[in-house]
N, C-alpha and C positions, 0 to 999 in steps of 0.2 A: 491527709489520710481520712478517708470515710470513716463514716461510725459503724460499718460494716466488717471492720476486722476487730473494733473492740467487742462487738457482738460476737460473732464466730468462736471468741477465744473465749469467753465466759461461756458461753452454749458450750464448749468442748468441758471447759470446768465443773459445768453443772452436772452435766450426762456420765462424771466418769462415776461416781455412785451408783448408776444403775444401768451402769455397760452390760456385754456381754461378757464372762468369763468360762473359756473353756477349759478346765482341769485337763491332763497330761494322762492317761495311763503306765502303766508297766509292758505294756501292748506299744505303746505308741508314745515314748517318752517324750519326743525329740520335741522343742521350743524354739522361737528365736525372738527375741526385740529387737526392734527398730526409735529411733530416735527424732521424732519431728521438731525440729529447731526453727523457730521464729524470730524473726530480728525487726527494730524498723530503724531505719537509712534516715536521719532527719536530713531536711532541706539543707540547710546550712547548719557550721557546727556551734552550739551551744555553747553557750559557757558553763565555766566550769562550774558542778554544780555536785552535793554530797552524794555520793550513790545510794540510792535506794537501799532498803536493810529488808529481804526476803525472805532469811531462813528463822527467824524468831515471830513473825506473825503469821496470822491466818491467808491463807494465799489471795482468799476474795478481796482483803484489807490489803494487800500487794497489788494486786493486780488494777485497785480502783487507785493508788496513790501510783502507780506506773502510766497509766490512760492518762492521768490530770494535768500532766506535765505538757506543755506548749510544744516541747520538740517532739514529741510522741504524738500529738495531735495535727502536725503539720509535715509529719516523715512519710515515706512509703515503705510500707510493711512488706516483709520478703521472706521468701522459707529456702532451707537450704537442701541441697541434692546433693548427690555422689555421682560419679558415673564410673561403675565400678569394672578393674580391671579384666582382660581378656586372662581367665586360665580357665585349662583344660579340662573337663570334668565339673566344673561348677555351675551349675544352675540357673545361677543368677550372674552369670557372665558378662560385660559389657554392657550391664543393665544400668540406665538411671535409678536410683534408688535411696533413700533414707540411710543414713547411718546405723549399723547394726551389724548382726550377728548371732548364733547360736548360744542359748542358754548350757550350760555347765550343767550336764547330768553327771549324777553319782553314777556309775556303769554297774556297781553289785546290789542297789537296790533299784534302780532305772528310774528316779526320784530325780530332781532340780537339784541341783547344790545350791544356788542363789536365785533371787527373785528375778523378774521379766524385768524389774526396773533398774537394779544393780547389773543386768546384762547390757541392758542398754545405754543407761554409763558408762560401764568396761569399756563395750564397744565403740562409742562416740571417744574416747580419750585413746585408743590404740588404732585407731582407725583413719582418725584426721586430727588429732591431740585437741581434742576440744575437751576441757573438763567440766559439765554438766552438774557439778554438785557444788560451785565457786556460790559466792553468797552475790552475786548480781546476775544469777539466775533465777527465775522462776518456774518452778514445776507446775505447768499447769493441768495436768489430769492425764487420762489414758483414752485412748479408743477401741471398741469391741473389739474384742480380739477375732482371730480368723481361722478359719479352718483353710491350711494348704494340702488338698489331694492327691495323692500317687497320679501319677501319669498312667493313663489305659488302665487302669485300677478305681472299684471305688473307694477304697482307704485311706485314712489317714495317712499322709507323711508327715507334718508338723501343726505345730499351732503359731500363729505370729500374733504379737501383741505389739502396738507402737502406744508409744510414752511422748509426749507434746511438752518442749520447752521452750520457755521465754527468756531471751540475753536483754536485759535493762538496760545495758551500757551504751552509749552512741556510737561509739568505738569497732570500726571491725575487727574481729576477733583474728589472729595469726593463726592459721590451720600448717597442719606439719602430717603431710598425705603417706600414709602406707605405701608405700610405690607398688608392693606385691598384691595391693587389694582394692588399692583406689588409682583411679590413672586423671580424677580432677573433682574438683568442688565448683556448684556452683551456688551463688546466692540467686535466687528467682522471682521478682516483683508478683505477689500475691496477685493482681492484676493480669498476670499471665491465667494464671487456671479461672478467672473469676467471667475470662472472654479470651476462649482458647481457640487456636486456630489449631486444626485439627490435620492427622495426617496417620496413612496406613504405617503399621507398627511391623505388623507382619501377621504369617497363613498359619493355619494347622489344619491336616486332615482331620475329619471328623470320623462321624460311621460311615461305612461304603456306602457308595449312594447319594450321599447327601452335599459333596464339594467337601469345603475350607472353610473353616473356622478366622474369621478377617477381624485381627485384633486391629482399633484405633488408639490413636495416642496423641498425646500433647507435642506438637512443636513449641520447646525450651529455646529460647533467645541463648548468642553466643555458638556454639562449635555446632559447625552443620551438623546433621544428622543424629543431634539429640533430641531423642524424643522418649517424652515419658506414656507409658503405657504399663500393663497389668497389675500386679500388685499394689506397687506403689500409688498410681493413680486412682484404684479403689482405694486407696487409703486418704487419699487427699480428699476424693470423694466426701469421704464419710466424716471428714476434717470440715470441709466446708458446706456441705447438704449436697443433695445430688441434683439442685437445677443446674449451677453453671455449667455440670459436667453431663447430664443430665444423655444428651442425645452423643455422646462421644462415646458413653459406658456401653449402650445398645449394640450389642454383638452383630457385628455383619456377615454373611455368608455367601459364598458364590454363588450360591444358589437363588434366584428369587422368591418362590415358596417361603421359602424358611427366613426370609427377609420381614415376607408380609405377616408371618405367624410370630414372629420377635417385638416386631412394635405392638402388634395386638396388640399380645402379652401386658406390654409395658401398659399401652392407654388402659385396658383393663384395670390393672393395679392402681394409676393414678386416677381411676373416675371409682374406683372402692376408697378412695385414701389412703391404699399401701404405696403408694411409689416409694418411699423411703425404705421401705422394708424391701424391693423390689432390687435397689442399687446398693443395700450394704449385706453383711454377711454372705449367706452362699448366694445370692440375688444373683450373681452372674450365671453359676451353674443353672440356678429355676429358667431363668428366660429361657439358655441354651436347652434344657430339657423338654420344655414348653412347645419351645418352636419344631423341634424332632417331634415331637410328640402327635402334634396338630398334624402334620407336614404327611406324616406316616399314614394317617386315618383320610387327610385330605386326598392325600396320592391313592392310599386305596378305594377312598370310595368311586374314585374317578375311574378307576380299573374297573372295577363291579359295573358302574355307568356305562360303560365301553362295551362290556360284556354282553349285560342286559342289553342294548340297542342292539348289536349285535345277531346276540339271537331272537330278538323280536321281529328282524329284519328278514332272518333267514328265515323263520316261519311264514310270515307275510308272502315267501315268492314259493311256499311249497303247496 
């Protein structure tokens, strides 16, 4: 194992102090967590050896007595997926994605019954019977949470918050899959997203005029045609920095225009020093706004251009 996954996963520790947190309204109750689980695969298996004691000390004192260990220094680190079942009406249908689920709202005061992080426990032990709260896990922090958009709306529909855990044990863990909500697990060599091979996810109309919206995604090693894309992938993003993922995140469009006014964008923000800020939180929407934006003003001035020669032209032969 590089010293690049024990880096990533103290950076995710240090940063969740001064995440982003977006409160909930009475307007716009609805919440969901998700669960990002990390494991590392040692080369060969270990001997037996005392488990680590995580819930009684400071996570940083965990998490440097978990790294020190020879099979954790010579394992391949892995994060784990859903690829969640086909039903009707669901959103998130047949999507790869994070363990999770919707936060528990009170429905008469449109208030949280339980925290982001108790949901994302719930949801991890009914979901694929993973229990996340065992003492040879470690909690290691949270990531900014997200704003999820109404569809053809600018409004809120949810907030997603994902919670980042670490399993100590060498051990693969016995997963027990919801059949109605998961249809398989995968564990996925961090080394996947770290040098991803890339592949169209799928379209969406945009504003008239302008083409398709050409989401990219991760090809996931294992069952053809898994590929990680949207959410989740901005979430892994924001897990691992945004170089690996970096030119996969960059919204494509049918259109060329709106191609070349997308990467601006992006080189803009990284020759400012925001690229970071560029690929997490709403980062997706700014590009895609950006690039309409330019594209509108491009296209028009080029009309006006047309115009003007136009009638310059016709005057010249009168």
């Amino acid at each position: 194992m590089s010293s690049s996954f024990r880096e990533i996963v103290f950076r995710a520790h240090d940063r969740t102090a001064s995440r982003i947190r977006i409160e909930s309204t009475p307007e716009a109750p609805r919440r969901s967590a998700t669960a990002l689980v990390l494991r590392v695969v040692p080369a060969e298996q270990p001997e037996p050896h005392t488990p680590l004691e995580t819930h009684e000390v400071p996570t940083t004192t965990a998490l440097k007595g978990y790294f020190s260990q020879e099979w954790v220094a010579n394992g391949t680190p892995e994060i784990l997926f859903i690829h969640r079942a086909q039903r009707e009406g669901d959103r998130w249908s047949g999507h790869v994605a994070f363990p999770g689920g919707n936060v528990n709202i009170d429905k008469s005061t449109r208030t949280p019954k339980e925290t982001d992080y108790d949901a994302a426990v719930r949801e991890s032990l009914e979901e694929i019977g993973l229990d996340l709260t065992k003492s040879d896990v470690i909690y290691v922090g949270a990531l900014s949470d997200r704003e999820i958009r109404k569809r053809n709306t600018a409004g809120r529909w949810s907030v997603l918050s994902t919670h980042i855990f670490l399993l100590t044990s060498p051990t693969t863990p016995i997963l027990q899959l919801a059949p109605n909500e998961v249809d398989s697990a995968h564990w996925v060599p961090l080394s996947v997203l770290q040098k991803p091979t890339s592949a169209s996810a799928m379209a969406m109309p945009i504003t008239p005029g302008f083409g398709d919206l050409q989401h990219q995604g991760v090809v996931l090693p294992g069952d053809p045609g898994l590929i990680l894309w949207g959410l989740t992938l901005w979430m892994c993003a924001d897990f691992l920095g945004s170089k690996p993922l970096g030119d996969i995140l960059i919204p494509r469009f049918s259109h060329w225009d709106l191609n070349v006014y997308a990467r601006m964008a992006v080189k803009v923000a990284d020759l400012m020093g925001r690229s970071e800020e560029m690929f997490n939180g709403s980062g997706h929407g700014t590009i895609v706004a950006t690039a309409v934006g330019l594209t509108i003003v491009a296209r028009a001035a080029m009309v006006i251009g047309i115009l003007d020669w136009g009638r310059k032209r016709f005057r010249a032969k009168l």
